[in-house]
C-alpha positions in Angstrom: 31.3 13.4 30.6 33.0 15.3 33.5 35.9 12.2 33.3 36.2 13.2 30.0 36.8 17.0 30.1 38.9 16.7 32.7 41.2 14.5 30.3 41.2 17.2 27.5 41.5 19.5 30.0 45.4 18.5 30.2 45.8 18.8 26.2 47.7 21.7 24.9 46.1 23.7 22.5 47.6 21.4 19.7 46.6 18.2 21.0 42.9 19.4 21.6 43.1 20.5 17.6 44.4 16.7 16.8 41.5 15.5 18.8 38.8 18.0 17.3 40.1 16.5 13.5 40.3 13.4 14.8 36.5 13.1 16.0 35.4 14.9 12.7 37.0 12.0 10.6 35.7 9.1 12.8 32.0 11.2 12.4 32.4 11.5 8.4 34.0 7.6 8.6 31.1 6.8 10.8 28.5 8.5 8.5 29.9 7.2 5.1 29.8 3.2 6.4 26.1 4.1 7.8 25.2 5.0 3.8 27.1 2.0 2.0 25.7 -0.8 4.8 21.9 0.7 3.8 22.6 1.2 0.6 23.5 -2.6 0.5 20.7 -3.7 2.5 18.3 -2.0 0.3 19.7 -3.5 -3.0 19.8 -6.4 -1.3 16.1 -6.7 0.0 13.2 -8.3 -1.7 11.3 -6.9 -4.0 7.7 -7.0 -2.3 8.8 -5.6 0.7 11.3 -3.2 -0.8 9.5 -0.4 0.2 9.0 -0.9 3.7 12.6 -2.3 3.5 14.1 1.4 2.1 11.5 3.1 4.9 13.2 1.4 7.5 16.2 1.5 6.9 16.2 5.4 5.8 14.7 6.3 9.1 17.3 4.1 11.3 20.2 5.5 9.1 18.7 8.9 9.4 18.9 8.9 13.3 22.1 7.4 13.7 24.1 10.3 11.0 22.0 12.7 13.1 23.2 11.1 16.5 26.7 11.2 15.2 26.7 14.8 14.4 24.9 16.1 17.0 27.8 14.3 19.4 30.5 15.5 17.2 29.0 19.0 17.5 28.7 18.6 21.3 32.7 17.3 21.7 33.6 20.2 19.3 31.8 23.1 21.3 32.9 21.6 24.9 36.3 22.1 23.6 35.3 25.7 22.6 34.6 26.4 26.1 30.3 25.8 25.5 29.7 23.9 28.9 27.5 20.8 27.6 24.6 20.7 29.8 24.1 24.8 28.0 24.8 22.8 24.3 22.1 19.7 25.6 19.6 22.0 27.3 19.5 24.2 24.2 18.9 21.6 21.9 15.8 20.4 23.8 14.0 23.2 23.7 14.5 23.4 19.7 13.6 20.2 19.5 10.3 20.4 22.1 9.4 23.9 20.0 9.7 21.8 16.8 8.0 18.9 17.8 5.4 21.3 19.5 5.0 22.6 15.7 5.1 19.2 13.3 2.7 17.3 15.7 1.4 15.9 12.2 5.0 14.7 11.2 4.8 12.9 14.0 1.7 11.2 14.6 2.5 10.7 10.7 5.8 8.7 11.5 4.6 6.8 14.3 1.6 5.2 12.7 3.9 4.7 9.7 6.4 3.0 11.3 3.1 1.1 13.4 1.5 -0.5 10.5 5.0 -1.2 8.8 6.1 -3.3 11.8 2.7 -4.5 12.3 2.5 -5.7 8.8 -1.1 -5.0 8.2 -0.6 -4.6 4.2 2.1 -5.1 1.9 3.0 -3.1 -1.8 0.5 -4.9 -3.9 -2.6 -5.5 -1.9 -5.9 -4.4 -2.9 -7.3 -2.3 0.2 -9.6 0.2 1.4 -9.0 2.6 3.5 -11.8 5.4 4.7 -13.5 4.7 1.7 -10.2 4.7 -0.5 -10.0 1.6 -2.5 -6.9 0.7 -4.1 -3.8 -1.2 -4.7 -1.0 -0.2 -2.7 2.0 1.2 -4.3 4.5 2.4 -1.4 4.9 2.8 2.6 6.4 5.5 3.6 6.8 7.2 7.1 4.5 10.3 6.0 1.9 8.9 3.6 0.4 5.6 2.3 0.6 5.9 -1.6 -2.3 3.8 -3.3 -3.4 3.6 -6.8 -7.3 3.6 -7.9 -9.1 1.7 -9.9 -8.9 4.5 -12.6 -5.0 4.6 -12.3 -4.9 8.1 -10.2 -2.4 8.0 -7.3 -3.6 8.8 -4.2 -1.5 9.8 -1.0 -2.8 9.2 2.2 -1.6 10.0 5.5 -0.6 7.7 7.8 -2.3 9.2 10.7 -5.3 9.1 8.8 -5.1 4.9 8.4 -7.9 3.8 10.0 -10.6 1.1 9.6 -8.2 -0.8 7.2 -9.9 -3.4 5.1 -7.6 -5.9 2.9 -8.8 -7.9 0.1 -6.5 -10.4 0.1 -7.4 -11.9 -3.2 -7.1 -8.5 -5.0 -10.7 -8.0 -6.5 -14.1 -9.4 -5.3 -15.9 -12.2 -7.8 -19.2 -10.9 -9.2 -21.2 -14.2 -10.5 -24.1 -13.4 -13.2 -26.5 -16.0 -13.7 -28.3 -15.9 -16.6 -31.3 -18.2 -17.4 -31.6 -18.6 -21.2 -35.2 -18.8 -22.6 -36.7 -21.4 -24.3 -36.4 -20.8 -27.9 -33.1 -21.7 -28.5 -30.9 -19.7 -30.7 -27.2 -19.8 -31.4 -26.0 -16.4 -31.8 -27.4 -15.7 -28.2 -24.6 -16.4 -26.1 -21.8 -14.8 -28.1 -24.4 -11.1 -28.0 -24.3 -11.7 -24.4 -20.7 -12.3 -24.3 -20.4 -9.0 -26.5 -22.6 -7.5 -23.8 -20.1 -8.3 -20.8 -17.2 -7.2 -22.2 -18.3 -4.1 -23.0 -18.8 -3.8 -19.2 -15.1 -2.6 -19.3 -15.3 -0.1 -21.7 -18.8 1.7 -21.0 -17.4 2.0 -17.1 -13.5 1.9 -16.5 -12.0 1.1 -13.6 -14.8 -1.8 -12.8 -12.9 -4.8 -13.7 -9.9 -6.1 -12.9 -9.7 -8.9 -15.7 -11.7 -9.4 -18.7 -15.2 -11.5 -17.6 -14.7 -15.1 -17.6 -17.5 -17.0 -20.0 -18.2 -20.2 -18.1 -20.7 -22.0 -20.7 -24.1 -23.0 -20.7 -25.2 -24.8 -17.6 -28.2 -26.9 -16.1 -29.9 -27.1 -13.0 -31.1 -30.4 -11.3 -34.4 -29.1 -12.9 -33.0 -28.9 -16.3 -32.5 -25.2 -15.9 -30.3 -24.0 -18.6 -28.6 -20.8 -18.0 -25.4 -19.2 -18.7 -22.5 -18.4 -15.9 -20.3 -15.1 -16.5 -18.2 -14.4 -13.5 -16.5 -10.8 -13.2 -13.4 -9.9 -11.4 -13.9 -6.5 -10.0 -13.0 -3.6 -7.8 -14.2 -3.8 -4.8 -17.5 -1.9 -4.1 -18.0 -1.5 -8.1 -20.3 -3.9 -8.8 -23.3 -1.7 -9.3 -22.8 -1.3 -13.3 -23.0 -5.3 -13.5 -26.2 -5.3 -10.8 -27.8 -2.3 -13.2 -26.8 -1.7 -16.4 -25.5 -5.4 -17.8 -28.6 -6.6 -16.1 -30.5 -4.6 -18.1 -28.7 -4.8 -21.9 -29.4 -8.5 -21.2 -32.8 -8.8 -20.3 -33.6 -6.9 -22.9 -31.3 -9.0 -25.3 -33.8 -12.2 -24.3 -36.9 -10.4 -23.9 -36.3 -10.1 -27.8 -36.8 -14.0 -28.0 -39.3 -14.6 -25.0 -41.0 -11.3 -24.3 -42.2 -12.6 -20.8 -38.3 -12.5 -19.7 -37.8 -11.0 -16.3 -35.0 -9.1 -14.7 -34.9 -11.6 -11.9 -34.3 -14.5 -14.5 -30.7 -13.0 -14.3 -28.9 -13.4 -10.8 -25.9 -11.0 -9.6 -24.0 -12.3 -6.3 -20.9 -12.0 -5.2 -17.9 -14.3 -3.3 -14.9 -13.5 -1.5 -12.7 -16.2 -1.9 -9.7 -16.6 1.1 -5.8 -16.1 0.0 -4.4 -19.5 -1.3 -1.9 -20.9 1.5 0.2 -22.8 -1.3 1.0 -20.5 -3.8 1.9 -23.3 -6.3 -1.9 -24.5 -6.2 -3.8 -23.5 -9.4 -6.1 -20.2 -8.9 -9.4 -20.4 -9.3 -11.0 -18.6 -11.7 
């Protein structure tokens, strides 16, 4: 820095005015190829990870026009007469009493640009997050934007990411067993069909997918019972445990009055993320 005042130093008052517009126009050149090179590198990124692609590359694009100006600023006041270590020493304490006052902003950034680099979710997956559940629509550098299963947006803070959990199939599989009675009759499994997929519309924002009818199936005891399997939210499953429990035991107990509520089973399964995406998804 000293070598470099020293040079000016020998300018006449013309030359240092050549060299102020000069470093103005190499700043504004510098600034403009910055914003064309991201711009291209955002258009040019893939769609699933265009988000954290435009986070990235707005907060490296960011720091280097704000790097360029503050430099241009400092070569402009040294030629002033504004020593630099005064021009360096006052800009630290702005930037330690702003930092002092947007400790949020920060932590916010940092654990933003953490879980982007540590790729713990991605825009699409189905997560939960301090009892948040929801599909993740964008990454930013301030907050985690994620959509519910009744289509509200919710922002959350990225220093407030914590306990993440990813459900890397997108929904958990809720499996209803239902043992038929007896007394056959043929209308009964298209009133308990009826019965699931009204699931949907009695409590929104449960399923994922319409129910999937499996058929009538038997046991190696000649158990016949019908197989529904629900796609849901995660942590939803209570209306299927509860209320389509009920409608259909009391659907059967119509036929066979000694039907009981255990006769119809609710689990669940969490099935692992395919590896080859070309292999057929299991229903």
């Amino acid at each position: 820095m000293e070598a470099i005042q020293t040079w000016t130093g020998a300018l006449d008052s013309s030359q240092r005015l050549l060299l102020l517009l000069a470093v103005a126009v190499a700043a504004h050149l510098l600034v403009t190829v910055i914003r064309k090179l991201s711009s291209y590198a955002i258009r040019h990124s893939s769609e699933r990870n265009y988000r954290k692609t435009v986070s990235l590359i707005s907060l490296f694009s960011s720091s280097s026009i704000f790097f360029i100006y503050f430099t241009a600023v400092g070569i402009a006041l040294s030629e002033l007469g504004v020593p630099i270590a005064g021009y360096l020493a006052s800009a630290s304490i702005i930037g330690l009493a702003v930092g002092f006052g947007s400790q949020g902003l920060v932590q916010d950034i940092v654990s933003g640009l953490t879980s982007i680099f540590s790729n713990i979710y991605d825009i699409g997956d189905m997560v939960e997050i301090g009892g948040q559940v929801g599909v993740v629509k964008n990454i930013g550098l301030r907050f985690l934007e994620i959509e519910n299963p009744l289509g509200a947006r919710v922002m959350v803070p990225n220093r407030l990411v914590t306990n993440v959990i990813n459900y890397q199939r997108g929904y958990i599989r809720c499996i209803a067993d239902i043992t038929l009675p007896e007394h056959e009759d043929p209308n009964l499994v298209e009133r308990l069909t009826l019965i699931a997929n009204s699931v949907q519309e009695q409590f929104p924002g449960i399923l994922v997918t319409r129910p999937s009818i499996e058929g009538i199936q038997k046991t190696g005891a000649g158990r016949r019972y019908l197989r529904i399997k629900f796609r849901i939210w995660p942590g939803r499953g209570a209306p299927i445990e509860q209320s389509f429990r009920q409608e259909v035991v009391s659907e059967i107990s119509k036929l066979e009055s000694s039907y009981k509520e255990w006769m119809t089973a609710v689990y669940y399964e969490v099935e692992p993320k395919l590896r080859n995406p070309r292999t057929k998804k299991p229903a």
